[in-house]
NUDREN-18290 format. One record per atom (N, C-alpha, C, O, CB): x, y, z negated; residue in one letter. Coordinates in steps of 0.05 Angstrom, whole numbers. Glycine has a CB too. Layout:
BEGIN
X, Y, Z, A
...
***
This chain:
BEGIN
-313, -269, -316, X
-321, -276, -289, X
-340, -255, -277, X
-334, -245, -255, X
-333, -304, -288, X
-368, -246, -294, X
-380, -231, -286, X
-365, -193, -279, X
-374, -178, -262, X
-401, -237, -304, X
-344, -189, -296, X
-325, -173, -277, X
-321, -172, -256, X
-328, -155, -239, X
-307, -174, -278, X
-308, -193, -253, X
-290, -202, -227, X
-313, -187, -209, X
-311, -167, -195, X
-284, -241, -220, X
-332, -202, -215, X
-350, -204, -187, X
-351, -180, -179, X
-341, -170, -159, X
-381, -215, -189, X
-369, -166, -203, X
-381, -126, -202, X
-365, -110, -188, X
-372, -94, -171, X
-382, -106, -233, X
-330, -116, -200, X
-305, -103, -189, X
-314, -110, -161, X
-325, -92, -148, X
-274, -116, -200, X
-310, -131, -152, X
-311, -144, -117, X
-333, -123, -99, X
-334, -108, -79, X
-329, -185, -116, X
-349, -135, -120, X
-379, -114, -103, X
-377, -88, -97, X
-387, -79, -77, X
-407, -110, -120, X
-361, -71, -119, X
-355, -45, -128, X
-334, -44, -91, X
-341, -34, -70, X
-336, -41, -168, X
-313, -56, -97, X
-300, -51, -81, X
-312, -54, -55, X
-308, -33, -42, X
-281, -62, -84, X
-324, -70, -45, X
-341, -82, -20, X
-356, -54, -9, X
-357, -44, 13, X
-366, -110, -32, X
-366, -46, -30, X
-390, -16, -19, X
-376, 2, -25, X
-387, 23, -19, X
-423, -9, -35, X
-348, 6, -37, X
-333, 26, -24, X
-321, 27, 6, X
-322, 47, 21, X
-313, 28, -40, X
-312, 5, 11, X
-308, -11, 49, X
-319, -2, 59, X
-312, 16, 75, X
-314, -37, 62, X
-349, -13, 51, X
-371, -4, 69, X
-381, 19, 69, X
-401, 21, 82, X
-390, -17, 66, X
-373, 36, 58, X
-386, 64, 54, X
-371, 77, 76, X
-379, 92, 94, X
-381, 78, 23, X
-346, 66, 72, X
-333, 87, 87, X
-332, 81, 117, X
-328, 99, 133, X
-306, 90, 77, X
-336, 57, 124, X
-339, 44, 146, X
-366, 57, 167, X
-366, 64, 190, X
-341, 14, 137, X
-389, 57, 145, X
-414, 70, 154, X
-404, 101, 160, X
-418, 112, 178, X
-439, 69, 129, X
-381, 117, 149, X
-383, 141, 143, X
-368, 149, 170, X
-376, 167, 184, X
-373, 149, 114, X
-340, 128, 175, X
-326, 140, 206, X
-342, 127, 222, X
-336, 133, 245, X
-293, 133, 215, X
-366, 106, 219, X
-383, 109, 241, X
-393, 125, 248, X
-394, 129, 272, X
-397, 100, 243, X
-406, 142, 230, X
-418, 168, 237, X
-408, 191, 253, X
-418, 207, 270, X
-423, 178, 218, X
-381, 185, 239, X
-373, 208, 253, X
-362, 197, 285, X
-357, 214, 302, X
-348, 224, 233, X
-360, 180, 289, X
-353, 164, 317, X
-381, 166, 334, X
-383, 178, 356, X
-344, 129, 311, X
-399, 154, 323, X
-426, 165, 338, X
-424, 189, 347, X
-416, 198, 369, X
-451, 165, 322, X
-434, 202, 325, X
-430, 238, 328, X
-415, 248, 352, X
-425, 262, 370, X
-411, 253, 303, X
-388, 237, 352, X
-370, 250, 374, X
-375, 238, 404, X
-368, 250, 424, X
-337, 242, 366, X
-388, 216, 405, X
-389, 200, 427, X
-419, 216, 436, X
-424, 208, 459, X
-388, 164, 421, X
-435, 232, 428, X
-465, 238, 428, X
-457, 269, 435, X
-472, 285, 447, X
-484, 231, 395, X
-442, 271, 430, X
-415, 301, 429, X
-415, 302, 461, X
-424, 320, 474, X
-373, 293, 413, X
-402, 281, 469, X
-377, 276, 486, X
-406, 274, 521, X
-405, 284, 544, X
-351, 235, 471, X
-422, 258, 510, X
-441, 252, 524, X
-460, 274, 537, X
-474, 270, 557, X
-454, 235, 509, X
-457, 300, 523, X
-472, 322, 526, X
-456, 339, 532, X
-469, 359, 540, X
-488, 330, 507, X
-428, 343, 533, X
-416, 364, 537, X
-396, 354, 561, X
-385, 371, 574, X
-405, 376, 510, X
-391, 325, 568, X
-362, 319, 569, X
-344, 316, 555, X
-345, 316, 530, X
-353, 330, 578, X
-322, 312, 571, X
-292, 298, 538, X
-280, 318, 533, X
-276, 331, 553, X
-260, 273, 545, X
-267, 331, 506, X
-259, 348, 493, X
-247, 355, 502, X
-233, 337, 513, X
-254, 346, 477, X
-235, 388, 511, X
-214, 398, 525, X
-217, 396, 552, X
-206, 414, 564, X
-192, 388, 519, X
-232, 375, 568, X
-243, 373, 583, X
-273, 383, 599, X
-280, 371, 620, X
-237, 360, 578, X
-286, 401, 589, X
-314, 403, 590, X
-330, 393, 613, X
-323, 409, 630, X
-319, 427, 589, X
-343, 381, 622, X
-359, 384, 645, X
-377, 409, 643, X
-390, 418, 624, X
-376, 359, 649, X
-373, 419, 674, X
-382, 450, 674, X
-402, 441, 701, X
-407, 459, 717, X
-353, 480, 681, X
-410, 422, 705, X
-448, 418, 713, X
-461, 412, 680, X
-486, 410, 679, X
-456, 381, 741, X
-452, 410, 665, X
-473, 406, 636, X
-485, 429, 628, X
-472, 448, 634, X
-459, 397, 609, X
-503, 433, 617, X
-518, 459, 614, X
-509, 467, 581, X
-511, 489, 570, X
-556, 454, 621, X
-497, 438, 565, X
-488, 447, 544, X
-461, 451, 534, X
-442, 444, 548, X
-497, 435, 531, X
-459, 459, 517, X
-425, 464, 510, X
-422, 454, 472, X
-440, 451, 455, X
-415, 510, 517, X
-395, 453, 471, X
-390, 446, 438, X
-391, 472, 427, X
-385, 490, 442, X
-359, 431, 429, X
-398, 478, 403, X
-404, 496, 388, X
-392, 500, 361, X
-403, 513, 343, X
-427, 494, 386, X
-370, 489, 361, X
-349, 478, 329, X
-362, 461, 323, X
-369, 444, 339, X
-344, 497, 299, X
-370, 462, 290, X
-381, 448, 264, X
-383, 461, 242, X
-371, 483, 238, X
-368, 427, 257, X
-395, 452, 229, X
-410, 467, 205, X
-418, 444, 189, X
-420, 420, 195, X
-437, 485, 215, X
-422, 457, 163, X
-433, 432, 143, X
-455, 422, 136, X
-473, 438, 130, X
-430, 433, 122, X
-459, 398, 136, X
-483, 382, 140, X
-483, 365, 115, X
-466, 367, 97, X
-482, 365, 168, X
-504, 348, 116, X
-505, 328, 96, X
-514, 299, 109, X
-520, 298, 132, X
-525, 337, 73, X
-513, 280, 94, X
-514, 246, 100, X
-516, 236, 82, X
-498, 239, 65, X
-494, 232, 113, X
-536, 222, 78, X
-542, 201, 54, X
-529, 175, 60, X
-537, 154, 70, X
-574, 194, 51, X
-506, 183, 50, X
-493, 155, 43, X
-493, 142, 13, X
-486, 155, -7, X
-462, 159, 51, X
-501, 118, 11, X
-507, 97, -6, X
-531, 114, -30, X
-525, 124, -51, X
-475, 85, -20, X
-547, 112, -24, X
-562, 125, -41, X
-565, 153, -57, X
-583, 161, -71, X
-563, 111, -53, X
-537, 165, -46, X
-534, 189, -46, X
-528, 209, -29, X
-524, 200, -7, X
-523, 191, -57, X
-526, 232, -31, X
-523, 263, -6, X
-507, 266, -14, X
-501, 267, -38, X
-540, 292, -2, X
-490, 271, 13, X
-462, 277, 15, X
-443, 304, 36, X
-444, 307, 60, X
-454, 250, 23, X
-435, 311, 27, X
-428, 333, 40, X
-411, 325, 66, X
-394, 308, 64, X
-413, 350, 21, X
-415, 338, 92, X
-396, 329, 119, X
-394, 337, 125, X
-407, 356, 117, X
-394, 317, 135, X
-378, 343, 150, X
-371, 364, 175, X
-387, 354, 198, X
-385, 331, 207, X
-338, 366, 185, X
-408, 378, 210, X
-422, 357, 236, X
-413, 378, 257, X
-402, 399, 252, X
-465, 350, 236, X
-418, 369, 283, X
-409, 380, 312, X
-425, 395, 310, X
-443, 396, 293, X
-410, 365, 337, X
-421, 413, 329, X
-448, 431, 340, X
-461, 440, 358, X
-458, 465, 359, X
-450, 445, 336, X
-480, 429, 381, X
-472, 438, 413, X
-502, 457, 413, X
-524, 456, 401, X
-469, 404, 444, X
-491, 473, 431, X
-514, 498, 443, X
-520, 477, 469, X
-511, 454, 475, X
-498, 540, 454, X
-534, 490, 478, X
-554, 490, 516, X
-560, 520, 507, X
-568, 533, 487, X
-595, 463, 525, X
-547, 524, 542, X
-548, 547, 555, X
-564, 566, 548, X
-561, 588, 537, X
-551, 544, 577, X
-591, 550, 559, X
-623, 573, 553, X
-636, 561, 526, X
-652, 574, 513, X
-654, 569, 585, X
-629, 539, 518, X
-654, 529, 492, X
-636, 534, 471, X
-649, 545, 453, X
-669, 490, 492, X
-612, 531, 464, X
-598, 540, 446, X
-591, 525, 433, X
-575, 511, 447, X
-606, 554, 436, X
-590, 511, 399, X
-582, 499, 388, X
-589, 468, 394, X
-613, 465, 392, X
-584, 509, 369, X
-575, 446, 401, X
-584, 412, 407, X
-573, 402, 382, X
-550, 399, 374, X
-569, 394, 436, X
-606, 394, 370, X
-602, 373, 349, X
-589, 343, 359, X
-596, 332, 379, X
-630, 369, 337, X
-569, 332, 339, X
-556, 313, 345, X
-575, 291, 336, X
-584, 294, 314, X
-530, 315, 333, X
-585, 264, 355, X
-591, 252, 343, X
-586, 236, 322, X
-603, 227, 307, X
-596, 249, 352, X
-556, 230, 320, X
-541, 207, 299, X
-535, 231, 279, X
-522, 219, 261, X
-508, 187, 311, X
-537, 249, 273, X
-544, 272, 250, X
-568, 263, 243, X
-569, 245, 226, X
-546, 305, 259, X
-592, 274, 256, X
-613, 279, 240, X
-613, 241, 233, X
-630, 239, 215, X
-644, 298, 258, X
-606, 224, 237, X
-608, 189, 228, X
-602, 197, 196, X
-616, 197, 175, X
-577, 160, 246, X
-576, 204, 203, X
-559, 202, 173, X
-566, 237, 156, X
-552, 249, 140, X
-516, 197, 181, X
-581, 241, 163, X
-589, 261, 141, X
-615, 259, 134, X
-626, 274, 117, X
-586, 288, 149, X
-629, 236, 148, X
-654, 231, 137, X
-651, 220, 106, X
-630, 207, 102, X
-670, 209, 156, X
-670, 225, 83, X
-661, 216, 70, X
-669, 185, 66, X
-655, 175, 48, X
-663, 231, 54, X
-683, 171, 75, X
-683, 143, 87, X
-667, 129, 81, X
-673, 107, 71, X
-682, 140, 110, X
-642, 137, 83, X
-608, 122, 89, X
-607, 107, 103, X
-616, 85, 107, X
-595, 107, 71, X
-587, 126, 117, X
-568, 107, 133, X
-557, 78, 123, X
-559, 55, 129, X
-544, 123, 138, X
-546, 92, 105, X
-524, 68, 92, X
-540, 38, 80, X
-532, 15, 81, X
-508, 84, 61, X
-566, 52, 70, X
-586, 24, 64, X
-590, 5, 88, X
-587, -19, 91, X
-620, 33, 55, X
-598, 24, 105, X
-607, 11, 132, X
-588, -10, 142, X
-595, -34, 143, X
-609, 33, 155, X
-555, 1, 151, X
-540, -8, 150, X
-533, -30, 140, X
-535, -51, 153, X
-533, 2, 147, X
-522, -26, 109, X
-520, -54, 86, X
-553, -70, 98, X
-537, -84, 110, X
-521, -40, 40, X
-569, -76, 102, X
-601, -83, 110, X
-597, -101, 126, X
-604, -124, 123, X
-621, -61, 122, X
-584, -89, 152, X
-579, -99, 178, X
-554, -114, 181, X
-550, -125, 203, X
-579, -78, 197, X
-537, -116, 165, X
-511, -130, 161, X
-514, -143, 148, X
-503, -164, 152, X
-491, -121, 154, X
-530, -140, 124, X
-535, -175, 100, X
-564, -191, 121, X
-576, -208, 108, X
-554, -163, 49, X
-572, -188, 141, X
-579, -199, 156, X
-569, -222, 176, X
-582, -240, 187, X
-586, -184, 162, X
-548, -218, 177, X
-520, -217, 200, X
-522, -210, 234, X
-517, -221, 255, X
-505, -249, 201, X
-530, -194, 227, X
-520, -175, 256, X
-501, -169, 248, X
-494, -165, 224, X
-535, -148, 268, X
-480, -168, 278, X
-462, -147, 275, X
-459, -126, 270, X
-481, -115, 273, X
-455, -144, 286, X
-434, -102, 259, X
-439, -86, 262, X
-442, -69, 290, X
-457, -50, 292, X
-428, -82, 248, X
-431, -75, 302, X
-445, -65, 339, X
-471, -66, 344, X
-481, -46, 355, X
-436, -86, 365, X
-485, -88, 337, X
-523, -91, 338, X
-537, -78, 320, X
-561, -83, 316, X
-534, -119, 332, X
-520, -55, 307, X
-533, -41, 279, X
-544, -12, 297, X
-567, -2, 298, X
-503, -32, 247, X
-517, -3, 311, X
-519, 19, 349, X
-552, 8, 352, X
-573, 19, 345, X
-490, 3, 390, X
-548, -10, 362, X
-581, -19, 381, X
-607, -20, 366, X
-629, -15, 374, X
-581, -52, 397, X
-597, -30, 340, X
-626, -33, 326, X
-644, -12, 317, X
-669, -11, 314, X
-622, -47, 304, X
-612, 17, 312, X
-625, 40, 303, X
-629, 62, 324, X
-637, 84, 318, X
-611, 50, 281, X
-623, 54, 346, X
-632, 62, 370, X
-602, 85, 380, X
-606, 104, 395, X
-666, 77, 366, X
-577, 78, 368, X
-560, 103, 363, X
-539, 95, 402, X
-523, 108, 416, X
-535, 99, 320, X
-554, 67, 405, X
-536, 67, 427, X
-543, 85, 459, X
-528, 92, 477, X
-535, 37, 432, X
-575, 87, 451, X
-579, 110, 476, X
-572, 134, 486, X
-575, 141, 509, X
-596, 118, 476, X
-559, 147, 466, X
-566, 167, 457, X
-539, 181, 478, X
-543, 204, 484, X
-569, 168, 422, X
-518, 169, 487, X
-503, 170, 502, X
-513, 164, 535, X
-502, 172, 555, X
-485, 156, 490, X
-534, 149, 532, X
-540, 135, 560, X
-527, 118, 572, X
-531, 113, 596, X
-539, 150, 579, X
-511, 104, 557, X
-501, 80, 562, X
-511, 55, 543, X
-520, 55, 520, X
-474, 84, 561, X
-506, 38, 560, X
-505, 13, 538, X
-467, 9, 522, X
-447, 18, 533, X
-517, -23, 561, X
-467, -4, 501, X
-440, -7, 491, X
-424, -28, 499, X
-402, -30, 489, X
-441, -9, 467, X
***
């Protein structure tokens, strides 16, 4: 029985890992999208532009993990730190925080607001 369970759990925070992980990268792009305009699309009153990606890291589940992050310049200041980057590369964890705020029962949508990731676009969700 005590298998069963560990297996369950095992599997559960693999879900969730990965769930936390295309959040990230969904944030990311929406925080992207918010500063530059929509892909292929640029807004050309924004002072910033996309810059590719490059490799980054994210503490997911108690460990550092290797990722692909966006990358946007401004015009005159130059490189713009992403805020839902520097979240998930704190080593803090994301992913704790997360699992934290979900065995609470918030939604995962109220996890955006609690960690402040919904501003960051200037909208509400």
């Amino acid at each position: 029985m005590q298998g069963e369970e560990r297996e369950a759990a095992n599997l559960f925070r693999q879900v969730l890992r990965q769930a936390v992980r295309a959040g990230l990268y969904e944030a990311m792009a929406e925080e992207v999208e918010a500063l530059c305009g929509p892909r292929y699309r640029p807004d050309h009153q924004s002072a910033c532009h996309r810059a590719g990606s490059e490799k980054g890291v994210a503490y997911l589940d108690g460990g550092k993990e290797e990722i692909r992050r966006p990358r946007v310049r401004h015009e005159t200041d130059g490189e713009v730190r992403l805020a839902t980057y520097e979240a998930a590369s704190s080593p803090q964890g994301l992913f704790e925080q997360v699992v934290a705020v979900v065995a609470q029962g918030l939604p995962l949508r109220g996890v955006e607001q609690e960690r402040g990731l919904a501003d960051v676009g200037g909208e509400e969700p």
